[in-house]
PDB file of N, CA, C and O in Angstrom, chain B, residues numbered from 101:
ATOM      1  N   UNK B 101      45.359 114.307   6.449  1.00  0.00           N
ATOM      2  CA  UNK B 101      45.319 113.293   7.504  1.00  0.00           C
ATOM      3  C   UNK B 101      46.505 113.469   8.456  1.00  0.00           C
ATOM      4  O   UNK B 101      46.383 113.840   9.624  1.00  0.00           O
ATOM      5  N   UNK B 102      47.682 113.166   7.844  1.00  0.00           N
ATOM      6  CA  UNK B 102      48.778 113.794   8.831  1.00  0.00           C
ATOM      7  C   UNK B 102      49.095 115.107   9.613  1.00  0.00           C
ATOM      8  O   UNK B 102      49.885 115.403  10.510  1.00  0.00           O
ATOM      9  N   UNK B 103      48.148 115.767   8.894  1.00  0.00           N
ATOM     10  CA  UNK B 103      48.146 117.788   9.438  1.00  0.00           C
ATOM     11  C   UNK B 103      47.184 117.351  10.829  1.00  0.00           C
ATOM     12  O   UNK B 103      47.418 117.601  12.011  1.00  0.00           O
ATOM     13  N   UNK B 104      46.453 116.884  10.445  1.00  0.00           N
ATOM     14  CA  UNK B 104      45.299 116.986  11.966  1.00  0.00           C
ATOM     15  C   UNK B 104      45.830 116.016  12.656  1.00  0.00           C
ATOM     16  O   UNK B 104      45.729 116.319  13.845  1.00  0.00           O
ATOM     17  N   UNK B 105      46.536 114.628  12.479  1.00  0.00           N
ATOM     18  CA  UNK B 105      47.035 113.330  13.442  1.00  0.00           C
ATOM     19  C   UNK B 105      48.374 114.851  14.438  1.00  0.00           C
ATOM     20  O   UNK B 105      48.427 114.978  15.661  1.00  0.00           O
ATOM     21  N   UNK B 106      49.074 115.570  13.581  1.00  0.00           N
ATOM     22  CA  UNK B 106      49.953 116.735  14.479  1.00  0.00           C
ATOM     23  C   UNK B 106      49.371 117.139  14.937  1.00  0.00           C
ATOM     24  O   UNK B 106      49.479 117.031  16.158  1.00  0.00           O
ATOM     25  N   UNK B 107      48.131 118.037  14.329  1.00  0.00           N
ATOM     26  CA  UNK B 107      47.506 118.968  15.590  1.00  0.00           C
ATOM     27  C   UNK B 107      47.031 118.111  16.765  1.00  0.00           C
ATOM     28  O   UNK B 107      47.189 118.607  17.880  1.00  0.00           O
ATOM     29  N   UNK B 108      46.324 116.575  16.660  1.00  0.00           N
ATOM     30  CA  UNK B 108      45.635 116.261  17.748  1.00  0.00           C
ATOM     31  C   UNK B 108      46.536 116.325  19.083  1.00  0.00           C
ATOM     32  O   UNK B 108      46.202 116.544  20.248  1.00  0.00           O
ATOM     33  N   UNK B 109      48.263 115.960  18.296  1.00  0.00           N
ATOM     34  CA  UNK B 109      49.466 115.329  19.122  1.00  0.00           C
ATOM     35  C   UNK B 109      49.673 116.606  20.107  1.00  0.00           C
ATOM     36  O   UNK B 109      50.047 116.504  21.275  1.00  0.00           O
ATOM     37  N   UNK B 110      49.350 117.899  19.405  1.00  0.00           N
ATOM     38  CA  UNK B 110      50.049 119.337  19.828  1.00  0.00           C
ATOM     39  C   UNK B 110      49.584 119.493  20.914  1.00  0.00           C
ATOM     40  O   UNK B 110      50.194 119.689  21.965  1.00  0.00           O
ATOM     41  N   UNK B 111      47.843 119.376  20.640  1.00  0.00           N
ATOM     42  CA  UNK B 111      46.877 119.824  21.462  1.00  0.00           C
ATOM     43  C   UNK B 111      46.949 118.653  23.228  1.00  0.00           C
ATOM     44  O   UNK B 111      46.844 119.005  24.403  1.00  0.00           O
ATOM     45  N   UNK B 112      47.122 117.551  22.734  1.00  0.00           N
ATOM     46  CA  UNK B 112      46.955 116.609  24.381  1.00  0.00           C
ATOM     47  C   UNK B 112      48.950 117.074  24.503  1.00  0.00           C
ATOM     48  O   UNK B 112      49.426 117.151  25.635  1.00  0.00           O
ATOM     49  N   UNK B 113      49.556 117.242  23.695  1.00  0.00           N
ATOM     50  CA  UNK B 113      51.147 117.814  24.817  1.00  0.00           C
ATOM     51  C   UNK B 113      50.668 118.774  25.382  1.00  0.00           C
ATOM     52  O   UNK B 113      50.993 118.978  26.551  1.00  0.00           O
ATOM     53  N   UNK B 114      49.663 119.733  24.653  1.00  0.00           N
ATOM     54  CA  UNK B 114      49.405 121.161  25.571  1.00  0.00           C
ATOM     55  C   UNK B 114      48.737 121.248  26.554  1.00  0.00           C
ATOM     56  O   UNK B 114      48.907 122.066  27.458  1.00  0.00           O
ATOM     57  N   UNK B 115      47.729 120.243  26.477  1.00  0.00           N
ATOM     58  CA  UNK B 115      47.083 119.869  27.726  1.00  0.00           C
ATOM     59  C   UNK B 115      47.780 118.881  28.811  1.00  0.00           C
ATOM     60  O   UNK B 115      47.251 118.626  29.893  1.00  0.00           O
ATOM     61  N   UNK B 116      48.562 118.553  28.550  1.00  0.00           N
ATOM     62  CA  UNK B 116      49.196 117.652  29.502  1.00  0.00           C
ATOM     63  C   UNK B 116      49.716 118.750  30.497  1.00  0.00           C
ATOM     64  O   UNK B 116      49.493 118.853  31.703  1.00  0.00           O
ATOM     65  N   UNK B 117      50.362 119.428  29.786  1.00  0.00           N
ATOM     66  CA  UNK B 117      51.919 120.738  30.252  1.00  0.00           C
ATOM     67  C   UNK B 117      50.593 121.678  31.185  1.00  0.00           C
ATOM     68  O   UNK B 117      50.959 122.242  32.216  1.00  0.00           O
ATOM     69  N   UNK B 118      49.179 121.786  30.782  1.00  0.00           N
ATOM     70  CA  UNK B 118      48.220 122.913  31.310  1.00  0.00           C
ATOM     71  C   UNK B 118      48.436 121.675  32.922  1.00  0.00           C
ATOM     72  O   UNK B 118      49.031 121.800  33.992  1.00  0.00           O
ATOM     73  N   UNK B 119      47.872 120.931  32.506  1.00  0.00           N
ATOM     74  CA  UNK B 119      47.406 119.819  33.538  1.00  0.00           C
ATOM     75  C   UNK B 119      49.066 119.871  35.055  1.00  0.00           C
ATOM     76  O   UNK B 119      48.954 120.068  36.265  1.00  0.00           O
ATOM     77  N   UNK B 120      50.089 119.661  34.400  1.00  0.00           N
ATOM     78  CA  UNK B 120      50.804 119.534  34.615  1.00  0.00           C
ATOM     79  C   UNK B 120      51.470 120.933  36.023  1.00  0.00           C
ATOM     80  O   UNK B 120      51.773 120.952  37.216  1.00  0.00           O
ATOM     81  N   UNK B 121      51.407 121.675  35.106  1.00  0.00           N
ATOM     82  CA  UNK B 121      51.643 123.321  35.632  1.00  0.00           C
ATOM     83  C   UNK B 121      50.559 123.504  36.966  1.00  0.00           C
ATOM     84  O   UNK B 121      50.810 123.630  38.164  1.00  0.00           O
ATOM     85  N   UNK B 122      49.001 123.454  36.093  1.00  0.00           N
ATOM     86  CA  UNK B 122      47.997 123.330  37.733  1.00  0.00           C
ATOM     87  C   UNK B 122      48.705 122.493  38.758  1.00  0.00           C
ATOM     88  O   UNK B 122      48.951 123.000  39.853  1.00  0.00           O
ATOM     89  N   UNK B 123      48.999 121.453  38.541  1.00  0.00           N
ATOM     90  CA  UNK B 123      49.533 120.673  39.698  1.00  0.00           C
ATOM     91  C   UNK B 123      50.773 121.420  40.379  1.00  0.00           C
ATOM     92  O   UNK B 123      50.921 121.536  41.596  1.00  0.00           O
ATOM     93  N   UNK B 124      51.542 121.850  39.507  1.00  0.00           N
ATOM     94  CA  UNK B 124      52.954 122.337  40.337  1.00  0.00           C
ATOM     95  C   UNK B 124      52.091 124.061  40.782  1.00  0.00           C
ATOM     96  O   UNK B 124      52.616 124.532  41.791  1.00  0.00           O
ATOM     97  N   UNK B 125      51.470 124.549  40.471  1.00  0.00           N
ATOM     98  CA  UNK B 125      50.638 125.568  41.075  1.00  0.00           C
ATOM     99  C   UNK B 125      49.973 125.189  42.696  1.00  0.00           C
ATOM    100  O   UNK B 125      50.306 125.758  43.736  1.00  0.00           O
ATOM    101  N   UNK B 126      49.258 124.409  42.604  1.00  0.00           N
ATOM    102  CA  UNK B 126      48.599 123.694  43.421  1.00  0.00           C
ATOM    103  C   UNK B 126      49.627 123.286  44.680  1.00  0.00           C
ATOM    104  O   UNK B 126      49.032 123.322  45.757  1.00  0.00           O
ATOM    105  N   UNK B 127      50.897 122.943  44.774  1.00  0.00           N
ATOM    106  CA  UNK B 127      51.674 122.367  45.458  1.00  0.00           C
ATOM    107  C   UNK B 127      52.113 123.598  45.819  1.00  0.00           C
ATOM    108  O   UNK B 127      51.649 124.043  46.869  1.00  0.00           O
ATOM    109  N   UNK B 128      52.905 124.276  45.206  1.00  0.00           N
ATOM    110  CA  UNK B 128      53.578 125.326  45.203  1.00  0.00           C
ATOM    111  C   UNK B 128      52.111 126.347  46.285  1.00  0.00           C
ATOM    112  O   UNK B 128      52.692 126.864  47.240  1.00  0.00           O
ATOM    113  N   UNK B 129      50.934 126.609  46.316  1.00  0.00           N
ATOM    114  CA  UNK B 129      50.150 127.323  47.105  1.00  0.00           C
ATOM    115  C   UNK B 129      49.912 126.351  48.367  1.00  0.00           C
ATOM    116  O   UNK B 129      49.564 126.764  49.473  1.00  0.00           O
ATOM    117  N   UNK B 130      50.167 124.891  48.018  1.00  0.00           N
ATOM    118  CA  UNK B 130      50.026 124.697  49.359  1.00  0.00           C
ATOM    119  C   UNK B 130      51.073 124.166  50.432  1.00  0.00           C
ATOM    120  O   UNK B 130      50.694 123.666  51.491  1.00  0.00           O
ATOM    121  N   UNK B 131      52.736 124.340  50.011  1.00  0.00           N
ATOM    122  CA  UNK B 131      53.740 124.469  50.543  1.00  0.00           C
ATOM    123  C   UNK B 131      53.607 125.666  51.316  1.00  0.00           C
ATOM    124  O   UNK B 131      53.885 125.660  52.515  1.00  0.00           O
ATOM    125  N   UNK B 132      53.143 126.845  50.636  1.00  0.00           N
ATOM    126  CA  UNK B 132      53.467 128.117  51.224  1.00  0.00           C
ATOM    127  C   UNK B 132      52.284 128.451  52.306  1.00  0.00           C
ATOM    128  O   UNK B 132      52.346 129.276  53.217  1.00  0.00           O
ATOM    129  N   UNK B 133      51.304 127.684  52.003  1.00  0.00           N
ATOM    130  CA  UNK B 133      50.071 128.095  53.250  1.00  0.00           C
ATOM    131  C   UNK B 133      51.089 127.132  54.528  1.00  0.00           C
ATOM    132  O   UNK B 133      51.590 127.878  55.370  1.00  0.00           O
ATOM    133  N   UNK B 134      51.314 126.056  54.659  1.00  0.00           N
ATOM    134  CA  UNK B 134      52.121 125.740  55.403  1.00  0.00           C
ATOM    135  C   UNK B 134      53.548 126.424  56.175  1.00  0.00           C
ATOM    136  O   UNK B 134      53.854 126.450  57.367  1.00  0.00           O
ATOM    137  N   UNK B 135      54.204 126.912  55.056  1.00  0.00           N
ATOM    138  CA  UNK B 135      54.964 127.641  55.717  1.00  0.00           C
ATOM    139  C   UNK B 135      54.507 129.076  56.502  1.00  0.00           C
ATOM    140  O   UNK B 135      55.224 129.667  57.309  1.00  0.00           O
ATOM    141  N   UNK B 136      53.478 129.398  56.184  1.00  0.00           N
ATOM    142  CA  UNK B 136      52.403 130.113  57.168  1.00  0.00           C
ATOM    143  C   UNK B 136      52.517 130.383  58.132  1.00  0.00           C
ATOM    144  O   UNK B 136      52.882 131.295  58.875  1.00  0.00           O
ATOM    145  N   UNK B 137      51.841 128.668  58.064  1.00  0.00           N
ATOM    146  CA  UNK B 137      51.352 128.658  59.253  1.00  0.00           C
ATOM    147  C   UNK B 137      52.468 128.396  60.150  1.00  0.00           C
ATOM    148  O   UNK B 137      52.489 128.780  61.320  1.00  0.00           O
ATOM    149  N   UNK B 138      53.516 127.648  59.508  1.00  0.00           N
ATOM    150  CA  UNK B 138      54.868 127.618  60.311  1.00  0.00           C
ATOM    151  C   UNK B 138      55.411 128.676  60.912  1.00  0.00           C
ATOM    152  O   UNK B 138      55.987 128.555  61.993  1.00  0.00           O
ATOM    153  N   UNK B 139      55.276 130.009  60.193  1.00  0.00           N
ATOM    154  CA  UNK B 139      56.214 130.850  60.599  1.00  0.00           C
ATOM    155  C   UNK B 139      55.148 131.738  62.064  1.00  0.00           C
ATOM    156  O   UNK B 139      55.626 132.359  63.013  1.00  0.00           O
ATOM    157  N   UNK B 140      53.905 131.532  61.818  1.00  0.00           N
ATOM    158  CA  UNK B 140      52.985 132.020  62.715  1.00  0.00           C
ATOM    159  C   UNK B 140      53.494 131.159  63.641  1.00  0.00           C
ATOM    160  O   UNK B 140      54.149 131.801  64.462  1.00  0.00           O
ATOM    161  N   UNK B 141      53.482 129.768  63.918  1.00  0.00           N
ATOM    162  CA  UNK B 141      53.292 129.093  65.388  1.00  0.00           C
ATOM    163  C   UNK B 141      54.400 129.249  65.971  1.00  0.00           C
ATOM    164  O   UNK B 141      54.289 129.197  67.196  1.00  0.00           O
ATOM    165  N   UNK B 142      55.999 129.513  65.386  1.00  0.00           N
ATOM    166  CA  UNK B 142      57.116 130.127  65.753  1.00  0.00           C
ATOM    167  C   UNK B 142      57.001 131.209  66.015  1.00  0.00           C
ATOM    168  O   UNK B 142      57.315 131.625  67.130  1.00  0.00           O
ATOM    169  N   UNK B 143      56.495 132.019  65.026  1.00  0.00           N
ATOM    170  CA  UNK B 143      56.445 133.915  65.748  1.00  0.00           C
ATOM    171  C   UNK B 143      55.585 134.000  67.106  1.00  0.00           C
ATOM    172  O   UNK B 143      55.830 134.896  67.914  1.00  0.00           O
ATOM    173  N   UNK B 144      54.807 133.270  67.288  1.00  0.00           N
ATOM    174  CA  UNK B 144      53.735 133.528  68.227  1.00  0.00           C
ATOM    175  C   UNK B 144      53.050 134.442  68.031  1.00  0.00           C
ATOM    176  O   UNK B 144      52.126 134.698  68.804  1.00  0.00           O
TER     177      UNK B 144
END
């Protein structure tokens, strides 16, 4: 009972940290499409 109540605990920290990471992925690709486009409307 206590072996699987750990694993359930392991498994939603690991999914949190998956969940977590997509998001800082997600930000992180769309900071940089911005700076893009920033550096395009400056370069001309």
């Amino acid at each position: 009972m206590q072996c699987s109540r750990e694993k359930e605990r392991m498994i939603s920290a690991c999914s949190a940290l998956q969940g977590q990471s997509m998001e800082a992925a997600r930000r992180r690709r769309f900071i940089a499409r911005i700076l893009m486009r920033f550096t395009a409307s400056v370069l001309g």
